[in-house]
N, CA, C and O atoms as a CHARMM CRD file, in Angstrom:
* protein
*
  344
    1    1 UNK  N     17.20800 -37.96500 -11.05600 PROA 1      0.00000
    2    1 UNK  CA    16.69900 -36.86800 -10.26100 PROA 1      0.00000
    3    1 UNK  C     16.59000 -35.63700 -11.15000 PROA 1      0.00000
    4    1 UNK  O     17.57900 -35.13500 -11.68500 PROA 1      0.00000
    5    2 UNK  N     15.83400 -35.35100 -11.23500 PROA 2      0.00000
    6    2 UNK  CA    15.19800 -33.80800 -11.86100 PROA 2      0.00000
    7    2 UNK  C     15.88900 -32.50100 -11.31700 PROA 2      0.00000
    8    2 UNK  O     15.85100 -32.10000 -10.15400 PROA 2      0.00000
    9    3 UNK  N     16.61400 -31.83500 -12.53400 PROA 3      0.00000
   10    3 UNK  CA    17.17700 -30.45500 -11.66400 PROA 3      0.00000
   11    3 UNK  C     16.43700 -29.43300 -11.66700 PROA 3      0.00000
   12    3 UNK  O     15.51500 -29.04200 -12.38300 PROA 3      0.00000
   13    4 UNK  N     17.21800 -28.86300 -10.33600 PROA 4      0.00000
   14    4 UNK  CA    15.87800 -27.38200 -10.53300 PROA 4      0.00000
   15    4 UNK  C     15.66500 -26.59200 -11.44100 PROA 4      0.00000
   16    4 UNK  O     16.22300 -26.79100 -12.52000 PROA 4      0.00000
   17    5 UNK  N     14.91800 -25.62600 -11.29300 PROA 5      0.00000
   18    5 UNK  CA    14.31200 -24.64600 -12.99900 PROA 5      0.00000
   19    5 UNK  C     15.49200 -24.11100 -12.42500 PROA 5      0.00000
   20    5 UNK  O     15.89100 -24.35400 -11.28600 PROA 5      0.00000
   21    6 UNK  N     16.09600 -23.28800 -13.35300 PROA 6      0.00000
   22    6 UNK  CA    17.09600 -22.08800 -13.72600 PROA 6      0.00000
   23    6 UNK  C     16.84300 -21.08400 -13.38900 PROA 6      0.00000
   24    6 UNK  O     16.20200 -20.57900 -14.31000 PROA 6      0.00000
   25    7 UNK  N     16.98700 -20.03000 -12.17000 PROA 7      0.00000
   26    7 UNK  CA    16.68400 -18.96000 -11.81900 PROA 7      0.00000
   27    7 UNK  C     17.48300 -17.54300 -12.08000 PROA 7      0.00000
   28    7 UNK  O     18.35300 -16.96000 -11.43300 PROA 7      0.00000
   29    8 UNK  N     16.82900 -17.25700 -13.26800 PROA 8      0.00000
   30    8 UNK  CA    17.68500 -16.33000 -13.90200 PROA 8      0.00000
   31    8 UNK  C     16.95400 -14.65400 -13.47800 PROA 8      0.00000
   32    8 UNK  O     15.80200 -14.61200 -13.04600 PROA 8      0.00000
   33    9 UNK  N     17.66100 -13.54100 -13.63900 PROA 9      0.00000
   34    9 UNK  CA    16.75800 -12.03700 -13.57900 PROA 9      0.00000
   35    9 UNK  C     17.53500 -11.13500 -14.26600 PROA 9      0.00000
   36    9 UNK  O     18.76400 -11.13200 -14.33000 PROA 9      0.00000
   37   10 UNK  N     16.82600 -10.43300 -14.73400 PROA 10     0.00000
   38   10 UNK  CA    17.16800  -9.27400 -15.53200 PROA 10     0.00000
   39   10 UNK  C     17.34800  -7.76300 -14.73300 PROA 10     0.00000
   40   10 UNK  O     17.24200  -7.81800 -13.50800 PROA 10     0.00000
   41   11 UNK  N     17.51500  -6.92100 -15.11700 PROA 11     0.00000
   42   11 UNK  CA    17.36200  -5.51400 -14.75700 PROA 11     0.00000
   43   11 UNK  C     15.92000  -5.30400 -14.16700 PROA 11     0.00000
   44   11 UNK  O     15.84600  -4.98900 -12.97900 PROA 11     0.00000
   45   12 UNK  N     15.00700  -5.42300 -14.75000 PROA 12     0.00000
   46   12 UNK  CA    13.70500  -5.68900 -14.03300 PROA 12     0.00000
   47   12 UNK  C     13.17800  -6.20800 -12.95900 PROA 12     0.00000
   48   12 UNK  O     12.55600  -5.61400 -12.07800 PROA 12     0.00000
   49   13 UNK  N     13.40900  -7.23700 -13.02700 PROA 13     0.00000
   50   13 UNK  CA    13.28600  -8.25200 -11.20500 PROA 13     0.00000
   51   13 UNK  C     14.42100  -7.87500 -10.27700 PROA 13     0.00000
   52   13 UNK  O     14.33400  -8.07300  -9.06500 PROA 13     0.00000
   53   14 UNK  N     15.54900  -7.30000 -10.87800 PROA 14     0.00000
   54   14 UNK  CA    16.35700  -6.98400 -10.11300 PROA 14     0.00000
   55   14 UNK  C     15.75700  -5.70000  -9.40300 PROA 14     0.00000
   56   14 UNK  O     15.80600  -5.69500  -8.17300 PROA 14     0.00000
   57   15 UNK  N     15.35900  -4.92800  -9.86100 PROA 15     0.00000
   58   15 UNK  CA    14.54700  -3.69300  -9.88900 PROA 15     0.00000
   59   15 UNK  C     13.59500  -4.06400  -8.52400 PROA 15     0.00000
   60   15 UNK  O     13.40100  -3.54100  -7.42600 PROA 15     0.00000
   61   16 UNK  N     13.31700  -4.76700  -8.94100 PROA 16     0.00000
   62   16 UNK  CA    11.55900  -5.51700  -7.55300 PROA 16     0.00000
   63   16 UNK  C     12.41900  -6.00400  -6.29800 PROA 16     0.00000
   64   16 UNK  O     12.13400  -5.70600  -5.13800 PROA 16     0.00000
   65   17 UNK  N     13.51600  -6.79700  -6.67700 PROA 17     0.00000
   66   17 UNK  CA    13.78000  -7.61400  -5.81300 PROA 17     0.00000
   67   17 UNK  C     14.46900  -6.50900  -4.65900 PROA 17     0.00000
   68   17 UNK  O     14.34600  -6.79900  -3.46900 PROA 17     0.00000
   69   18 UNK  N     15.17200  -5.28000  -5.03600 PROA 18     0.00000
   70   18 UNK  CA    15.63600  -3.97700  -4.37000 PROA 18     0.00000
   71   18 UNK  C     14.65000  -3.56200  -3.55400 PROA 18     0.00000
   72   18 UNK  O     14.90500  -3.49400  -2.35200 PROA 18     0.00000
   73   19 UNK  N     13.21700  -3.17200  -4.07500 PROA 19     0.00000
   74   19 UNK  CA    12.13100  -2.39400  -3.59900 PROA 19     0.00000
   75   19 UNK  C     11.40700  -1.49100  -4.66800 PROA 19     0.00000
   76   19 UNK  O     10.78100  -0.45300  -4.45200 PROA 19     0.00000
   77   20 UNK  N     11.62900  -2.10700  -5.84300 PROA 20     0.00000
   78   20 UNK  CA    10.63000  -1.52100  -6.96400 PROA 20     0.00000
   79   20 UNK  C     11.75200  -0.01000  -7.04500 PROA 20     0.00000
   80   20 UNK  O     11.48000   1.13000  -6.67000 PROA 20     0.00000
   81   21 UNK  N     12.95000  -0.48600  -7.62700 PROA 21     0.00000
   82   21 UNK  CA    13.84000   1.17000  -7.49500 PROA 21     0.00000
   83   21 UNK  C     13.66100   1.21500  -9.42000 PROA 21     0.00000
   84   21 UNK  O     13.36100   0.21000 -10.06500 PROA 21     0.00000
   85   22 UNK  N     13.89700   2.46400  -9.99200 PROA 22     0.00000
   86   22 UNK  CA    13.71400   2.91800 -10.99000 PROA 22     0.00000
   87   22 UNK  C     14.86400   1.95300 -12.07900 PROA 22     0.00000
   88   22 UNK  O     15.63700   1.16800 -11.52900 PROA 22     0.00000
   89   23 UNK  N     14.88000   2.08100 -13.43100 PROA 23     0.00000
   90   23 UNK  CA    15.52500   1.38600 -14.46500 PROA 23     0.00000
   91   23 UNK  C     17.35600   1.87200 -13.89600 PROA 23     0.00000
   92   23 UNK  O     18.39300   1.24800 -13.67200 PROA 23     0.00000
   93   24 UNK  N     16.91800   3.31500 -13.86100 PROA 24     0.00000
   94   24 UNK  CA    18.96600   4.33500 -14.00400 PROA 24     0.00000
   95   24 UNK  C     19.03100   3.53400 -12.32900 PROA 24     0.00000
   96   24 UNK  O     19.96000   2.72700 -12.33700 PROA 24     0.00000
   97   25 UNK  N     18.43000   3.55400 -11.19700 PROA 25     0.00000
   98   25 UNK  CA    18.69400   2.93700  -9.93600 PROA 25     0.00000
   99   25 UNK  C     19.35100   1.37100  -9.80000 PROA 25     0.00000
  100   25 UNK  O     19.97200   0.95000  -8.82400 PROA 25     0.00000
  101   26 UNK  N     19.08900   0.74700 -10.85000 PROA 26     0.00000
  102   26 UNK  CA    18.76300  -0.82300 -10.99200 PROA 26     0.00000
  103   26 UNK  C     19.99100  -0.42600 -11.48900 PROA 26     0.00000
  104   26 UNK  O     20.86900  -0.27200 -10.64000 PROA 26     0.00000
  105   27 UNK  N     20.41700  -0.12200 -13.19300 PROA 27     0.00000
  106   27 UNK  CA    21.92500  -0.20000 -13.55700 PROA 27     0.00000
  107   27 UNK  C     22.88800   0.53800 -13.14200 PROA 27     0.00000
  108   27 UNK  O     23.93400   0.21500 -13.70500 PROA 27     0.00000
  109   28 UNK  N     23.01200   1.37100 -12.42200 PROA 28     0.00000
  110   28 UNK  CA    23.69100   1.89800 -10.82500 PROA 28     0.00000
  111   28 UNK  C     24.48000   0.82400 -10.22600 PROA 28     0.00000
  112   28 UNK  O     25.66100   0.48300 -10.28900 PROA 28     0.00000
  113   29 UNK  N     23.35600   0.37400  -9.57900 PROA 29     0.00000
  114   29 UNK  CA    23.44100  -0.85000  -8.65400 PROA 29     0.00000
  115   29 UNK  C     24.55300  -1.90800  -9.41900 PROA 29     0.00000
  116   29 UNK  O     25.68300  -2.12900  -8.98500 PROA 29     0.00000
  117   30 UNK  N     23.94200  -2.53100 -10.70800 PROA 30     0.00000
  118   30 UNK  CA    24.27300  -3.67200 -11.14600 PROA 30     0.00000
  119   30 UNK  C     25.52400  -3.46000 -12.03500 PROA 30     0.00000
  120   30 UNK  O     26.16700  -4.32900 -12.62600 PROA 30     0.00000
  121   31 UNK  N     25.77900  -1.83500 -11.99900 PROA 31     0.00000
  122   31 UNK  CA    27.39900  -2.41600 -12.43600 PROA 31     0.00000
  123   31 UNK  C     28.11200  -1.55500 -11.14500 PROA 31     0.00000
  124   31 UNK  O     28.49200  -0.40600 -11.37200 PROA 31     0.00000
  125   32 UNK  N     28.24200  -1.99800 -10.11800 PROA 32     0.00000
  126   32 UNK  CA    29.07300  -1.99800  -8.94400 PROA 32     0.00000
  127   32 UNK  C     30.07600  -2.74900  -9.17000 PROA 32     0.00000
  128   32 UNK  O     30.05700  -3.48900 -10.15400 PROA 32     0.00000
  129   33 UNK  N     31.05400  -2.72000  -8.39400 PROA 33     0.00000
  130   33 UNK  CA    32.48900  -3.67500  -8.84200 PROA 33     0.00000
  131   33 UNK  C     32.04400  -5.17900  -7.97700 PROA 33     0.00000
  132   33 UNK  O     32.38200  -6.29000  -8.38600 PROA 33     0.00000
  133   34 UNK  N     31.13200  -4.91700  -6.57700 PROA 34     0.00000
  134   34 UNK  CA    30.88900  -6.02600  -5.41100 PROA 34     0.00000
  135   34 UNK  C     29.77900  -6.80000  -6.14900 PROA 34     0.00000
  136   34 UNK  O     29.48000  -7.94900  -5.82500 PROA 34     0.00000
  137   35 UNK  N     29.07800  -6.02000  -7.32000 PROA 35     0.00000
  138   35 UNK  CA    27.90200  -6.84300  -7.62200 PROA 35     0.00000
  139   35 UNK  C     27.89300  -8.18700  -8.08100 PROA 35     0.00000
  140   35 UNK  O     28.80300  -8.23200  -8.90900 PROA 35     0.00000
  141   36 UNK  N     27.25200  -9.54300  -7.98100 PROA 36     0.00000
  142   36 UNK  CA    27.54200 -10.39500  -9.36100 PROA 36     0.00000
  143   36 UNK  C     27.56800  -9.80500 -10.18300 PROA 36     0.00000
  144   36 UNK  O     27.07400  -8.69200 -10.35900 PROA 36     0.00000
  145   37 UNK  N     28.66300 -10.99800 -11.43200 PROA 37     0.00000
  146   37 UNK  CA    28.80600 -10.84800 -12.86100 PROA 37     0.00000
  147   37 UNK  C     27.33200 -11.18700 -13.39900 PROA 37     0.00000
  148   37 UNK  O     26.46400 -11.79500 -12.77200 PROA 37     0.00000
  149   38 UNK  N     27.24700 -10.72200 -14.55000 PROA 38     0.00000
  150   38 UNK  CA    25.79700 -11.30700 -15.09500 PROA 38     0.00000
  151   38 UNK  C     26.56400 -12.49300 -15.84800 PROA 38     0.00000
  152   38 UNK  O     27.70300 -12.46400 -16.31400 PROA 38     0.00000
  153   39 UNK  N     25.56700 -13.62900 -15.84300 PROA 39     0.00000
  154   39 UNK  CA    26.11500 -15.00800 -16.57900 PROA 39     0.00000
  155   39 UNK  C     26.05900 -15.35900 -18.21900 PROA 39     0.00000
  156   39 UNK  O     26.65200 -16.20400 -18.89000 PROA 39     0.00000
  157   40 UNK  N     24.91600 -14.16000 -18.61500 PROA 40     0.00000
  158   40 UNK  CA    24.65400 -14.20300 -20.13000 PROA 40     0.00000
  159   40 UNK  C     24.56400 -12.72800 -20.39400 PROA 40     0.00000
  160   40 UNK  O     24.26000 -12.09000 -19.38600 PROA 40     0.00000
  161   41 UNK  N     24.73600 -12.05700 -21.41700 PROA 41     0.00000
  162   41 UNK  CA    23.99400 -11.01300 -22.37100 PROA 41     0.00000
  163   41 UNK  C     23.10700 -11.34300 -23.34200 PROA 41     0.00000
  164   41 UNK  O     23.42700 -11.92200 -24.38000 PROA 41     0.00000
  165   42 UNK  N     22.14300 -11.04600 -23.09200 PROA 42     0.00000
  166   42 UNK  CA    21.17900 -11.38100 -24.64200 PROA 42     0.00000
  167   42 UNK  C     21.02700  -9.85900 -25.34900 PROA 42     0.00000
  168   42 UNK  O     21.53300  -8.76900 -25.08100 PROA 42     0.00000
  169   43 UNK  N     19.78500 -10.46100 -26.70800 PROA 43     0.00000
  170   43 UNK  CA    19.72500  -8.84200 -26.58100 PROA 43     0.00000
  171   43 UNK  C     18.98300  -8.00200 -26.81200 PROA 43     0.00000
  172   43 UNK  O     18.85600  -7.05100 -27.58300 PROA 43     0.00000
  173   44 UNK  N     18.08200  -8.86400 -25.38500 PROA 44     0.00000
  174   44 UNK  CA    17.45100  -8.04800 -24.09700 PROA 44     0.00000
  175   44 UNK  C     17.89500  -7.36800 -23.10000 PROA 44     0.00000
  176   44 UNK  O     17.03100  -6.70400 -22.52700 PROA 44     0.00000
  177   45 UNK  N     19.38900  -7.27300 -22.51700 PROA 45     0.00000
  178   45 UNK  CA    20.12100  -7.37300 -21.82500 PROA 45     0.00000
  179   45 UNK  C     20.72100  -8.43900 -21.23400 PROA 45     0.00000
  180   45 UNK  O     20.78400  -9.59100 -21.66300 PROA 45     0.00000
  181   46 UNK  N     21.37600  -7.76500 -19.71800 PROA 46     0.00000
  182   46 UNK  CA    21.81300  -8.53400 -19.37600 PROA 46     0.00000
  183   46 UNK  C     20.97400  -9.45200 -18.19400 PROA 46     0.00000
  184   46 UNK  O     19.87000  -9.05200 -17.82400 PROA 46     0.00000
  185   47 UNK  N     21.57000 -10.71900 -17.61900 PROA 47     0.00000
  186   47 UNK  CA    21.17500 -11.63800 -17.05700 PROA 47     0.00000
  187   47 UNK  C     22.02400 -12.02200 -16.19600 PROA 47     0.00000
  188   47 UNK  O     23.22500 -11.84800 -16.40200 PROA 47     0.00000
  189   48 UNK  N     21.53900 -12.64600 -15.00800 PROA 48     0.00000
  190   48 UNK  CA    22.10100 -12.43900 -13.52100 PROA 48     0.00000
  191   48 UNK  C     21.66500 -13.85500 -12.84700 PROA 48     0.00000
  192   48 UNK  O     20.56100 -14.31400 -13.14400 PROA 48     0.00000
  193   49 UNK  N     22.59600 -14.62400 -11.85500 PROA 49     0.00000
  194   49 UNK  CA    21.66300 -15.75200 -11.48000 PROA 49     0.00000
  195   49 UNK  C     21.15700 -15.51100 -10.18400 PROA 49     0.00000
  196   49 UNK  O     21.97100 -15.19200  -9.31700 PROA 49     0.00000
  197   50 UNK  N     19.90800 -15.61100  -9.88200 PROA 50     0.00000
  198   50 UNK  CA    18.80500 -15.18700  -8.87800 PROA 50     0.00000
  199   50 UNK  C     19.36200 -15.69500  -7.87900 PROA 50     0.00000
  200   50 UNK  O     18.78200 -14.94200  -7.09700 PROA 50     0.00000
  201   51 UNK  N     20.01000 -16.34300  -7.18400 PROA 51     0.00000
  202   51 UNK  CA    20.77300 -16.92600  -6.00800 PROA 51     0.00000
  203   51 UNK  C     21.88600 -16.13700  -5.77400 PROA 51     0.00000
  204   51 UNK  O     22.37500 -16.09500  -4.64500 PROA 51     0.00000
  205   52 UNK  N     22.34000 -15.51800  -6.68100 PROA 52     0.00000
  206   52 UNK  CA    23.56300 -14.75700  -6.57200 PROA 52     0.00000
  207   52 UNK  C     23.12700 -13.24500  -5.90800 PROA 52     0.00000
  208   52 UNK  O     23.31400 -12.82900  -4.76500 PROA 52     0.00000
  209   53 UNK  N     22.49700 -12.61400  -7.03300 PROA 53     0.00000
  210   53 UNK  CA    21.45700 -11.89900  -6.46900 PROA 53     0.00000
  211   53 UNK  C     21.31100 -11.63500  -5.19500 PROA 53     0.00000
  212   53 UNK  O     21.88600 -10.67100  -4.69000 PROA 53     0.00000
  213   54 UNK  N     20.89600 -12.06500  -4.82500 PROA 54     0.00000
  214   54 UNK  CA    19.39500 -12.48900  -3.63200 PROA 54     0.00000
  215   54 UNK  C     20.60300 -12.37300  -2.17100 PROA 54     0.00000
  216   54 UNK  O     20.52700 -11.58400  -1.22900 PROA 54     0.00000
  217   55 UNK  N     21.62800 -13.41000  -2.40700 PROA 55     0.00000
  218   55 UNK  CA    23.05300 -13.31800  -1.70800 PROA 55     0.00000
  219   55 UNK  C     23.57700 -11.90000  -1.61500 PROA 55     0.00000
  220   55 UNK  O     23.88700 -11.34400  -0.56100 PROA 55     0.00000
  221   56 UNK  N     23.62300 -11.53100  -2.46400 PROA 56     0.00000
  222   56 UNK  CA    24.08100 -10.03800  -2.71300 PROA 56     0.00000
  223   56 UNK  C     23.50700  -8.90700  -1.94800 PROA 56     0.00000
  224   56 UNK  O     24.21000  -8.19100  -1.23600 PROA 56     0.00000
  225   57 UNK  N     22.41700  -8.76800  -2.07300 PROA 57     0.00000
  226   57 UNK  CA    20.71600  -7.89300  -1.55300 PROA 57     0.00000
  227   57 UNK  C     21.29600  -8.28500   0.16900 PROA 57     0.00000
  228   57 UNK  O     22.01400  -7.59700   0.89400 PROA 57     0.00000
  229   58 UNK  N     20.76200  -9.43700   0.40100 PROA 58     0.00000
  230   58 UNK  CA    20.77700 -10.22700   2.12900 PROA 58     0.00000
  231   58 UNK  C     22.24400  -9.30800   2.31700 PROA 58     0.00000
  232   58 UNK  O     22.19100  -8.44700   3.19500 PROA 58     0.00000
  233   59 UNK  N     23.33200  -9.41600   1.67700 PROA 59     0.00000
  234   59 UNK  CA    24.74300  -8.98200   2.43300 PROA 59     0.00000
  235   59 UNK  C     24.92200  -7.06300   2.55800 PROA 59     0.00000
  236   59 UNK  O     25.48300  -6.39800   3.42900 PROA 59     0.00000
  237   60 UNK  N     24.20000  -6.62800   1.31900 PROA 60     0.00000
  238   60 UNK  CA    24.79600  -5.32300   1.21200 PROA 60     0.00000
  239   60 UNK  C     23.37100  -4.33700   1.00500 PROA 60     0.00000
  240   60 UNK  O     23.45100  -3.33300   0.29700 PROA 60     0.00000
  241   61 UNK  N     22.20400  -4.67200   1.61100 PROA 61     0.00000
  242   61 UNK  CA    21.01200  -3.93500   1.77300 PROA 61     0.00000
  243   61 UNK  C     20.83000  -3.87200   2.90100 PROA 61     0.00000
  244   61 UNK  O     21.16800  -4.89000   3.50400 PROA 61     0.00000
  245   62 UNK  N     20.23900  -2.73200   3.76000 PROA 62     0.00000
  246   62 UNK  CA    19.65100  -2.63400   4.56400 PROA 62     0.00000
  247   62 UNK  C     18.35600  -3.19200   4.75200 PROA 62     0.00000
  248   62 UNK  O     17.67600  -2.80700   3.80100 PROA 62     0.00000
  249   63 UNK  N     17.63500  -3.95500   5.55700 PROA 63     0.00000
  250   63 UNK  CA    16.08900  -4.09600   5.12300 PROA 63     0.00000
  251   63 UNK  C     15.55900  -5.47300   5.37000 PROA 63     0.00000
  252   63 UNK  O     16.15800  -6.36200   5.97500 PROA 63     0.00000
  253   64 UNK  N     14.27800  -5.55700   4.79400 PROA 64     0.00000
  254   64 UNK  CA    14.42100  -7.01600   5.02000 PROA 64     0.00000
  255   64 UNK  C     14.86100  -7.62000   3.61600 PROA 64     0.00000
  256   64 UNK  O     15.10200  -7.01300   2.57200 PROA 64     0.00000
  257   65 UNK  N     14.90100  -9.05900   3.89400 PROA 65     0.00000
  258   65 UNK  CA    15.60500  -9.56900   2.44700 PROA 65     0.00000
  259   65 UNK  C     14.75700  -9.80300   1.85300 PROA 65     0.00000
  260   65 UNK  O     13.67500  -9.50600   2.36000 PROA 65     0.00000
  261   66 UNK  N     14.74400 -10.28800   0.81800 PROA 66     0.00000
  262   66 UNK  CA    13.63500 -10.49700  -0.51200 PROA 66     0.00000
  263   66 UNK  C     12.54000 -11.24500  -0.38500 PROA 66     0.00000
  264   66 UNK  O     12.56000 -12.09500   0.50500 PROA 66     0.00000
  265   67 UNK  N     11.34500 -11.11800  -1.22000 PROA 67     0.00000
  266   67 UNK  CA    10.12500 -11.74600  -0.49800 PROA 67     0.00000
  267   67 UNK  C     10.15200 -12.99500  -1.55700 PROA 67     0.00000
  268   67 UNK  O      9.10300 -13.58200  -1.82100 PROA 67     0.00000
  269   68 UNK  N     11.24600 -13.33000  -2.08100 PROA 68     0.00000
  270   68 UNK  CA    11.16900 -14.70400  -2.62700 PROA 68     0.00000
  271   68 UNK  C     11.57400 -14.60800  -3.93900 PROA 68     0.00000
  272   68 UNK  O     12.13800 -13.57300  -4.29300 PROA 68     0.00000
  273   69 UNK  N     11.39300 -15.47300  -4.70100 PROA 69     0.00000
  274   69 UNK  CA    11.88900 -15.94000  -5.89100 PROA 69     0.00000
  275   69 UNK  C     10.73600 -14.10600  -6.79100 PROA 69     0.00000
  276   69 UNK  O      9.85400 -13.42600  -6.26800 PROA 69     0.00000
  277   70 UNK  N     11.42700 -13.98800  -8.28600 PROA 70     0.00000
  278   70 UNK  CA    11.08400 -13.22400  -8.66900 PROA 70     0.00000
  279   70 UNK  C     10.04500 -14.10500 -10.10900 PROA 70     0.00000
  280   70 UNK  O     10.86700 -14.81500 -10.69000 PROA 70     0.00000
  281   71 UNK  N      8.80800 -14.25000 -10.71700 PROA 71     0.00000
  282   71 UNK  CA     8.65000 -14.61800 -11.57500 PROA 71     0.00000
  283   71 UNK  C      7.85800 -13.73000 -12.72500 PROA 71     0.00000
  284   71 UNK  O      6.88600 -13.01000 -12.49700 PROA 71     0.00000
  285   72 UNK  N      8.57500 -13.96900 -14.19600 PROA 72     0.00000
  286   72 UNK  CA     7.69200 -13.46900 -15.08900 PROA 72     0.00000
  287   72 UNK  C      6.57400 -12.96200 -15.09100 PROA 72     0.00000
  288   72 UNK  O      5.58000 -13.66800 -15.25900 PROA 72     0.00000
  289   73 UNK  N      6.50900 -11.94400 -14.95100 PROA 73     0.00000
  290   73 UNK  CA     5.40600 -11.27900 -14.90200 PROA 73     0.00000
  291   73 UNK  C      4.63500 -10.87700 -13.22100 PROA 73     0.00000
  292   73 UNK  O      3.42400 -10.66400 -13.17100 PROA 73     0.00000
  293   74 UNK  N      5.20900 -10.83800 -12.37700 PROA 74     0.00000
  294   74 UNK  CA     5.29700 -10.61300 -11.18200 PROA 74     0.00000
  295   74 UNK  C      5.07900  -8.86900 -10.63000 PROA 74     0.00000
  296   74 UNK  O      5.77400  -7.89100 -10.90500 PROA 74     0.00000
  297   75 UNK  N      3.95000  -8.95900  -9.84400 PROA 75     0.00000
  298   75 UNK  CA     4.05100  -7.57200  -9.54300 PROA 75     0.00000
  299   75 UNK  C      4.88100  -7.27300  -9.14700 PROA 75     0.00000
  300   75 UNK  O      5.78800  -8.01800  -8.77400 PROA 75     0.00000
  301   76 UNK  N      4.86000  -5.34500  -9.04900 PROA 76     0.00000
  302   76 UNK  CA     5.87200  -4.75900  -7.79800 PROA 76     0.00000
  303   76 UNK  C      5.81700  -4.86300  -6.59900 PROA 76     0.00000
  304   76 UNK  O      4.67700  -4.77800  -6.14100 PROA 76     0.00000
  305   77 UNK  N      6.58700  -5.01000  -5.92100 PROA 77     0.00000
  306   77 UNK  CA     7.00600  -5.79200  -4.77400 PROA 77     0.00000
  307   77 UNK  C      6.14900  -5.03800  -3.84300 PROA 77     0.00000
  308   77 UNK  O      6.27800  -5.46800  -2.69600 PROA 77     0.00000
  309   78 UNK  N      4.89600  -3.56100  -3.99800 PROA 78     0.00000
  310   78 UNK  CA     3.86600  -3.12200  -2.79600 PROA 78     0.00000
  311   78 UNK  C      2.90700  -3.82300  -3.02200 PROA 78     0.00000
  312   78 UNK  O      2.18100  -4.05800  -2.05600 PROA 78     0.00000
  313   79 UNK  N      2.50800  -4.46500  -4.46400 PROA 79     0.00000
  314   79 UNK  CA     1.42800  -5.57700  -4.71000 PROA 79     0.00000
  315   79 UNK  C      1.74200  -7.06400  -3.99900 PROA 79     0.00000
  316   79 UNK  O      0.86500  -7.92800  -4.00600 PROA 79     0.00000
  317   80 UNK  N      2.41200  -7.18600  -3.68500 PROA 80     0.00000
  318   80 UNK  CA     2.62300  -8.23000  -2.72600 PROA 80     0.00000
  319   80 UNK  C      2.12100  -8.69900  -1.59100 PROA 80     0.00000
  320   80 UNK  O      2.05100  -7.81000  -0.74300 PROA 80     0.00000
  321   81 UNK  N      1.63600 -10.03000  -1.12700 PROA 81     0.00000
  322   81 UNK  CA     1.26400  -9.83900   0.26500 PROA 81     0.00000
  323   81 UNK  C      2.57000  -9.85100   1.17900 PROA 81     0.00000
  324   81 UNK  O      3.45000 -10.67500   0.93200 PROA 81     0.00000
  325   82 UNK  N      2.75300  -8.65800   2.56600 PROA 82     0.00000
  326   82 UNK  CA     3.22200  -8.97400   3.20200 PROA 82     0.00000
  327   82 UNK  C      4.55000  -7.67900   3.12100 PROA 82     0.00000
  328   82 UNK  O      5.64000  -7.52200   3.67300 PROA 82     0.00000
  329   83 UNK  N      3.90500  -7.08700   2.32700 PROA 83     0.00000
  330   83 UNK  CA     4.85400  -5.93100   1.75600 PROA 83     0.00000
  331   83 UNK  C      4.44800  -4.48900   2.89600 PROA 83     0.00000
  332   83 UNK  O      3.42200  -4.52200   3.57600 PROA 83     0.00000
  333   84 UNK  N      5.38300  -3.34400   2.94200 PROA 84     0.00000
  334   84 UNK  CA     4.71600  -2.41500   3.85600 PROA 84     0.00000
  335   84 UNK  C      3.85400  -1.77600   3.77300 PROA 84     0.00000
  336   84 UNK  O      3.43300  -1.26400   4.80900 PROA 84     0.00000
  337   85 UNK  N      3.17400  -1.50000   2.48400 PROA 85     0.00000
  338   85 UNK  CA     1.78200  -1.02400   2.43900 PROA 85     0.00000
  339   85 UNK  C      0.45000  -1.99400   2.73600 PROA 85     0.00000
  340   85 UNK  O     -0.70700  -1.78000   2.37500 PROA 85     0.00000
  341   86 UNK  N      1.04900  -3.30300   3.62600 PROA 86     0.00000
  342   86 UNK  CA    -0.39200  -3.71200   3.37000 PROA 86     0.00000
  343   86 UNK  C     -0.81600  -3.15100   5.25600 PROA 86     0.00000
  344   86 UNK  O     -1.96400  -3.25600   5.68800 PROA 86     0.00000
């Protein structure tokens, strides 16, 4: 059986997956004491697993929860269908 792809995010998708909040908003957020640990440092930064995430957002955001998986190269989350500017 084939495992799933690896759903990893950075400061960036983390960024989208919030509501498109600024870089200083995003590392705010992501070093909270409640936040996940990130699972790697590269050095690009750091790295976070997207399930953890996403768990995180759903428990301690107001709002709706995330419009899905985040991928490479992915608009900001008002380019989206289904987002509040449409």
């Amino acid at each position: 059986m084939a495992r799933p792809p690896l759903y990893l995010v950075g400061h960036h998708e983390i960024g989208i997956l919030l509501g498109d909040l600024s870089r200083q908003r995003t590392y705010q957020i992501t070093i909270r004491p409640d936040f996940p640990a990130p699972v790697a440092e590269l050095s690009q930064g750091k790295v976070w697993l997207g399930d953890q995430v996403e768990a995180w957002i759903a428990a301690n955001r107001a709002g709706p929860p995330p419009r899905g998986r985040v991928t490479p190269g992915s608009p900001p989350a008002a380019d989206r269908p289904g987002s509040p500017d449409d």
